[in-house]
N, C-alpha and C positions, 0 to 999 in steps of 0.2 A: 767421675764421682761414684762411688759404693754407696747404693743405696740402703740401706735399714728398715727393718721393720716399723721401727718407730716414725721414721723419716718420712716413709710411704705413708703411712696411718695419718700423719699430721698432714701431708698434702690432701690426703682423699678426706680429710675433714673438712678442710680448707677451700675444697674446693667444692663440697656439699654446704659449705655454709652461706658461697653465694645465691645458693636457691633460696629465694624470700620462705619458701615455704616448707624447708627441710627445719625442725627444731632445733632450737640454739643450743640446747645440751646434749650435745651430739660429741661420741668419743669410739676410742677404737674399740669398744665393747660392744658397742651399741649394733644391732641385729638390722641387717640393712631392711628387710621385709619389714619386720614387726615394730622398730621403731621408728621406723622413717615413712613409714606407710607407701614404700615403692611397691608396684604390680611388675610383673614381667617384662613390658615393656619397658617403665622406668629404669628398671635393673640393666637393662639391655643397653639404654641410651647411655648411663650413665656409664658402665664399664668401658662402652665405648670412648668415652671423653676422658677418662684415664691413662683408657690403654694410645688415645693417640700423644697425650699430653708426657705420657712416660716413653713411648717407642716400645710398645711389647704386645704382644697378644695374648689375651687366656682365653684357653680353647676353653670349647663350651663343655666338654666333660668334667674339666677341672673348676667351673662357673658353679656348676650342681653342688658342690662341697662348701662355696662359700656360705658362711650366717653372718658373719661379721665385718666391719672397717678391718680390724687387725687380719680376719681371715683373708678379707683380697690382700690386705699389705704383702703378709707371708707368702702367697702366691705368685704376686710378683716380682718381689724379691730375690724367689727360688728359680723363676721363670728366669729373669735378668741374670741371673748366675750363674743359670745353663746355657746358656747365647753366648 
């Protein structure tokens, strides 16, 4: 299956939404930092349960550019595309 932007976006909502404690108005816009109130760590854990749920890894240079849900999606989209 070809993943999509959009595709990804709805999984990593999907899958931040079983955190009781991520907010429920949560979209691919939404600023992983600022609206979800994750620290480094968080971000850390969290990409990790992505990247094992998708099979891919984003190096941590290309981590520093993410703000967004949409931003990881395109990331790993791009990532999945070059593999």
């Amino acid at each position: 299956m070809s993943e999509t932007v959009a595709s990804v976006s709805a999984l990593i909502v999907k899958t931040l939404l079983a955190n009781p404690k991520v907010p429920r108005d949560i979209n691919g816009s939404s600023k992983i930092v600022e609206d979800l109130a994750f620290d480094s760590l968080a971000v850390m854990n969290f990409v990790m349960e992505i990247e094992d749920t998708l099979d891919v890894s984003v190096p941590l240079d290309r981590l520093a550019d993410i703000r967004t849900i949409d931003d990881l999606a395109a990331c790993i989209v791009s990532l999945k595309q070059a593999s």
